[in-house]
N, C-alpha and C positions, 0 to 999 in steps of 0.2 A: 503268214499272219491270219487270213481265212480261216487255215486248219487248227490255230491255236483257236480264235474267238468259238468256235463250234466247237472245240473241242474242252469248253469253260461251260459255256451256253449247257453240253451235254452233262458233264459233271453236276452241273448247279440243275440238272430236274432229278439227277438220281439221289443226289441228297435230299431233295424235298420228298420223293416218294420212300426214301429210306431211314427217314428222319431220327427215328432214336435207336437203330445200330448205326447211323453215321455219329450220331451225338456219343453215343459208349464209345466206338472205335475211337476217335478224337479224342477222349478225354483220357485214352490208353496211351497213346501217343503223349499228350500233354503230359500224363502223372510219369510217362517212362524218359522224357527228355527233362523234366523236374529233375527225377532221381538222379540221372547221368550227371546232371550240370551243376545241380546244390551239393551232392556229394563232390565232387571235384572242387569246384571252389570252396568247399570246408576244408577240405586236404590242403588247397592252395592255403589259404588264410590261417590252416595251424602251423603248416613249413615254415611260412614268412615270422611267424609269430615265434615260436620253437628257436629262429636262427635268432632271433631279435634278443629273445631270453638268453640266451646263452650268449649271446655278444655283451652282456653288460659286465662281465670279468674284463673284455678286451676282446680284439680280433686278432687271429694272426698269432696271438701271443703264446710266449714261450716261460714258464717260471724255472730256475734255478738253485737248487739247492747245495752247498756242498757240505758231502758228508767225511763216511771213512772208505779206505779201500778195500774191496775185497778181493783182490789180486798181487801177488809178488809181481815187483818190476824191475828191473836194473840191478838187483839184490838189494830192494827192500822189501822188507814183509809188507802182508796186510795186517788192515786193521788202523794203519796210521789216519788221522786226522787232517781233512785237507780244511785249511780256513782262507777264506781270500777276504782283500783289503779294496780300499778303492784303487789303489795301483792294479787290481788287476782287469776292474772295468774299463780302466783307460788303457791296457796293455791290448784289452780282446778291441776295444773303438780304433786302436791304431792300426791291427792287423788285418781284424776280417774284411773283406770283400762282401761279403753274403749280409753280415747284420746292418738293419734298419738303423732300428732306435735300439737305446740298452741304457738299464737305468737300476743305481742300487739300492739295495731296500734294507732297513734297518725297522726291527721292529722290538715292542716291548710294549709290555702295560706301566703306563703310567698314572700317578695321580692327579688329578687334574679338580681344580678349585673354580668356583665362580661362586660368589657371594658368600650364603652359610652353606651351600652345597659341594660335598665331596662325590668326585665318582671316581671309579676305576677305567679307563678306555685304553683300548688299543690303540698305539701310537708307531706310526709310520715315518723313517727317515727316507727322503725319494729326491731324486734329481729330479729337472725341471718336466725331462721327455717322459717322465712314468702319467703325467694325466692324457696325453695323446693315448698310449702304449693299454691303457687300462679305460677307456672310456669314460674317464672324470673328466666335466661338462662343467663350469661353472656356472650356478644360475646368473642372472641376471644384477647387476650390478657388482661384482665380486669377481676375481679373476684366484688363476694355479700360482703356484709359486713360480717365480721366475729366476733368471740366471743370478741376477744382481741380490738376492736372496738368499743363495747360495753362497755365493761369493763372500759375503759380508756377515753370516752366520746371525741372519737377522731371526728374529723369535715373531716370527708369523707362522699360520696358520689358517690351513684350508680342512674345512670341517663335513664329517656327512651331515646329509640335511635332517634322517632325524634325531643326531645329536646335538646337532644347532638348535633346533626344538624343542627339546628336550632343555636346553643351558635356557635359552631367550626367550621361550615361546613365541608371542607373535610379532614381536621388536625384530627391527633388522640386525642380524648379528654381523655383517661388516662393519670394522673399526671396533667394535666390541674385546674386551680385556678379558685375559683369565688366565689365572696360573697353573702353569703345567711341572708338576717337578718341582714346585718351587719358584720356578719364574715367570715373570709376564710375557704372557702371547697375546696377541693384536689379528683378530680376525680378519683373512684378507679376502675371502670368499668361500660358499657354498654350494657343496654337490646341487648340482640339478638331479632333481628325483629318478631314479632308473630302476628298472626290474634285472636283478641281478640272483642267478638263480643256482652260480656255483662259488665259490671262494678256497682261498687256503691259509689267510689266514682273520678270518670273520670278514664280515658284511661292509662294503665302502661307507652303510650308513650310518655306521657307528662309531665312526673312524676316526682321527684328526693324522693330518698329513700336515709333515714341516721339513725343511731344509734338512738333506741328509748330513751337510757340514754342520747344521744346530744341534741337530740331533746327538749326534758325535762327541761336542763341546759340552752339550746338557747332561750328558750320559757317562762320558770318557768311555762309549764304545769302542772296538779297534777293529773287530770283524764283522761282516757284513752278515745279516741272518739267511737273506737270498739276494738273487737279482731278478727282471725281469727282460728280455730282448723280444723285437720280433726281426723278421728277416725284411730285407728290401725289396722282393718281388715272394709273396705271399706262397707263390707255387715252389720255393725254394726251402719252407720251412725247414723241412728236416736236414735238409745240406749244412742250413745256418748251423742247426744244434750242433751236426756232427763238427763242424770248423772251429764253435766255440772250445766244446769239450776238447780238440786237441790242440789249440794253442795254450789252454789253463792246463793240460797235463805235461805239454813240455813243460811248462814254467814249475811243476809243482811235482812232476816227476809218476806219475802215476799212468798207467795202462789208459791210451784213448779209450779202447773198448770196458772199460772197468766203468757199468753202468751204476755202482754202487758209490763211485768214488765223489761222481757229479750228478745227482738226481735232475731229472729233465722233465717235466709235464708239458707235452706238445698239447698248447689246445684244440689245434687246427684237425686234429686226429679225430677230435668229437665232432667239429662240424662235417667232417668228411663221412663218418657214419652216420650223422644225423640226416643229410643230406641221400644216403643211399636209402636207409630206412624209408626214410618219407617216399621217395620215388615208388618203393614196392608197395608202402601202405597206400598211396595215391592210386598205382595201379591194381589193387584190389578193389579199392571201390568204385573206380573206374567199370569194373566186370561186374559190379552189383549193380551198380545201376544201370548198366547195358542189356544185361538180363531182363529186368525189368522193360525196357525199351523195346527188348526183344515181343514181349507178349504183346505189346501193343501193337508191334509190326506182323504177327501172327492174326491179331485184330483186323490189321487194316488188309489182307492177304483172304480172310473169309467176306469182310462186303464186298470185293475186286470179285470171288466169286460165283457172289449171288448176286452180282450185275451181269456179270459175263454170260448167267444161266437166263436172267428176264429179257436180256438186251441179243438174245439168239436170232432169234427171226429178224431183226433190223442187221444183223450183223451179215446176216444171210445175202439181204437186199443189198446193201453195199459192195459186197466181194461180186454178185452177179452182175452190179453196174458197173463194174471195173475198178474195185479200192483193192490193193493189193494188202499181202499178209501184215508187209512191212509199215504198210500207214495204221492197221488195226491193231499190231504191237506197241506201236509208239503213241496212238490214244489213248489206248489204256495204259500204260507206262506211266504217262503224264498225268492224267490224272490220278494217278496212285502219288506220284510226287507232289502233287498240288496236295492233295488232303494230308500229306506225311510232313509238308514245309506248312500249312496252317497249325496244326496241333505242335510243329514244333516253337513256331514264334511264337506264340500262346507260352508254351514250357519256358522259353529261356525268356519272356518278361515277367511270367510271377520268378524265377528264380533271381532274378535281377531287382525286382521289387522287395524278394526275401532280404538280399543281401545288402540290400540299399537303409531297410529297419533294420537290422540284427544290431548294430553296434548301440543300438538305444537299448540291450540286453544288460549291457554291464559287465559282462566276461569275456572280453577283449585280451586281458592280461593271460585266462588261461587258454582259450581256446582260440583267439585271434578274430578278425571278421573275415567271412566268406566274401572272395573276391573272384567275379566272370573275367578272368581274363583273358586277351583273345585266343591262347594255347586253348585252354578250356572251352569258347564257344565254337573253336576250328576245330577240334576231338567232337564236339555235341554235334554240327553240323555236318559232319563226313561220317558220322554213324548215323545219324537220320538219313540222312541220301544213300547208304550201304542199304539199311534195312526198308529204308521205301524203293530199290531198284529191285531186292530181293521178294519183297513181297510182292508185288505186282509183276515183276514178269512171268511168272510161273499161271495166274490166271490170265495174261494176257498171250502168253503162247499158247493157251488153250482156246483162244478166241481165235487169235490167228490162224489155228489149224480145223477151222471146222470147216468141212463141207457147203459149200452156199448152197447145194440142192436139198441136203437133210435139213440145215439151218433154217432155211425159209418153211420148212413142213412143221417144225417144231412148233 
């Protein structure tokens, strides 16, 4: 404890007689553990942001198409038309093991009446589990379609929010009437607003969703247009697809491997890239701003130095009264860490202060907010202590190895 307090005591007169290369070194440090920690948590907070985006389609989820085949099977040709019903949603809910939820989609534009206004909207027929399956939230006072909705081929509807806007403006549109096709629908709730930044077939905010059996009966549909499933354990995704596709190709007689026959959009494939991407763009900037860090630790490696050179003759006296190499290594060791963990907690509270204002920016949606999280402060603080052991030992083994007879002549 002695040897720490004197060895504070020493640091704190070389700063004062070295006042504004300690103040620049220090401020090298600050600006190079800034760069490391706000570029990292930028990276953090666009990942988080990016996954958040792209989860407003659904997580997990898988969409469904069937088309024609492009493969002879059994001795029939391609080209044939595969169409499936809802017998065959309940045919893949009875069989797979692997599928989650599975829900089917019926779609079309319909005309849709409120007052003297006519519009055109895209109209979705969906079982109960497609608002889980797709991230439809209903806002506040309004709920999904439920089972007993189906069942009963009732004429509700769940609407995006800004075409609820759009029909009611600022009026609550729960319980609210409007004809769809012709008939009365009864609003039974509203998308909660989401950032939704891929789709297949238009935007959920312009949507109206109603009972796949309404749909059906309003329409005299008979084939489904797609479905959507996810799998029960998420890391299974791709197992699900394949199990779907071949219990609908025994039933339907077409090539499992006939990629053509049952189109597939895995979306978990995008988060799985997105997710790699980001890691590599996170560790580029990682290395920009370490570089950076790096010159400051080059900084702080020239005052150790030109301490090392004024502090000769004292260094001399010490080793002649018996301070060995090992205590004059580890004094200056130490104080090169001490000025390397000052200029760094300086760096990581303006970065923290950065990140603390930024979302008062406004552009959250595209770029996310920069977030210190501990990964982030534990990388900033193991590369300060890298680069403060490395700079400082090299002027402190040079103290170490001097002469105490030339030393004290100097």
């Amino acid at each position: 404890m002695k040897a720490l307090g004197a060895s504070l005591k020493q640091l704190w007169r070389d700063l004062r007689t070295q006042r504004m290369r300690t103040l620049l070194t220090t401020l090298g440090i600050v600006w190079g553990t800034v760069a490391v920690s706000l570029l990292l948590a930028f990276g953090q907070g666009l990942h988080v942001q990016l996954k958040k985006n792209a989860a407003g389609i659904g997580q997990g989820l898988v969409i469904a198409w069937p088309s024609q085949t492009s493969m002879p099977f059994e001795g029939l040709g391609k080209g044939r038309r595969i169409r499936l019903t809802e017998d065959d949603i309940e045919l893949v809910r009875g069989r797979s093991r692997i599928v989650g939820l599975i829900s089917t989609e019926f779609s079309d534009t319909l005309r849709l009446q409120q007052g003297r206004r006519t519009l055109a909207v895209e109209v979705s027929g969906v079982n109960t589990e497609f608002a889980e399956m797709r991230s439809m939230i209903p806002a506040a006072g309004g709920r999904f379609i439920n089972p007993r909705d189906e069942e009963l081929r009732r004429r509700v509807a769940f609407l995006g929010n800004e075409l609820a806007e759009q029909l009611f403006g600022s009026a609550d549109p729960v319980a609210q009437v409007f004809r769809l096709h012709g008939s009365p629908f009864m609003v039974v709730g509203v998308l909660q607003p989401k950032i939704q930044q891929s789709s297949y077939s238009g935007r959920d905010k312009d949507k109206v969703i109603i009972p796949a059996s309404t749909f059906q009966a309003l329409t005299g549909q008979k084939y489904l247009d797609n479905f959507t499933f996810t799998a029960a354990n998420v890391g299974r995704t791709g197992a699900a697809a394949d199990e779907v596709r071949t219990i609908l190709a025994g039933k339907h007689r077409f090539d499992p491997e006939d990629k053509e026959a049952l189109s597939l959009w895995d979306t978990t494939e995008m988060a799985q890239f997105l997710d790699t991407f980001m890691l590599a763009f996170q560790l580029f900037l990682g290395i920009v701003g370490s570089l950076t860090l790096v010159v400051g630790g080059i900084g702080v490696s020239n005052i150790m130095n030109v301490v090392v050179e004024e502090r000769t003759r004292e260094i001399g006296i010490k080793m002649a009264l018996g301070a060995k190499p090992r205590s004059i290594l580890t004094q200056f060791l130490l104080e090169t860490l001490l000025l390397t963990t000052i200029g760094g907690v300086l760096g990581l509270g303006i970065t923290a202060a950065l990140c603390a204002v930024f979302p008062a920016a406004g552009v959250t949606d595209y770029v996310g907010d920069p977030v210190v999280s501990p990964v982030v402060a534990a990388l900033t603080a193991g590369l300060l202590g890298l680069i403060g052991l490395i700079a400082g030992f090299f002027p402190a083994r040079e103290a170490a190895a001097l002469d105490p007879v030339i030393a004290m002549k100097t």
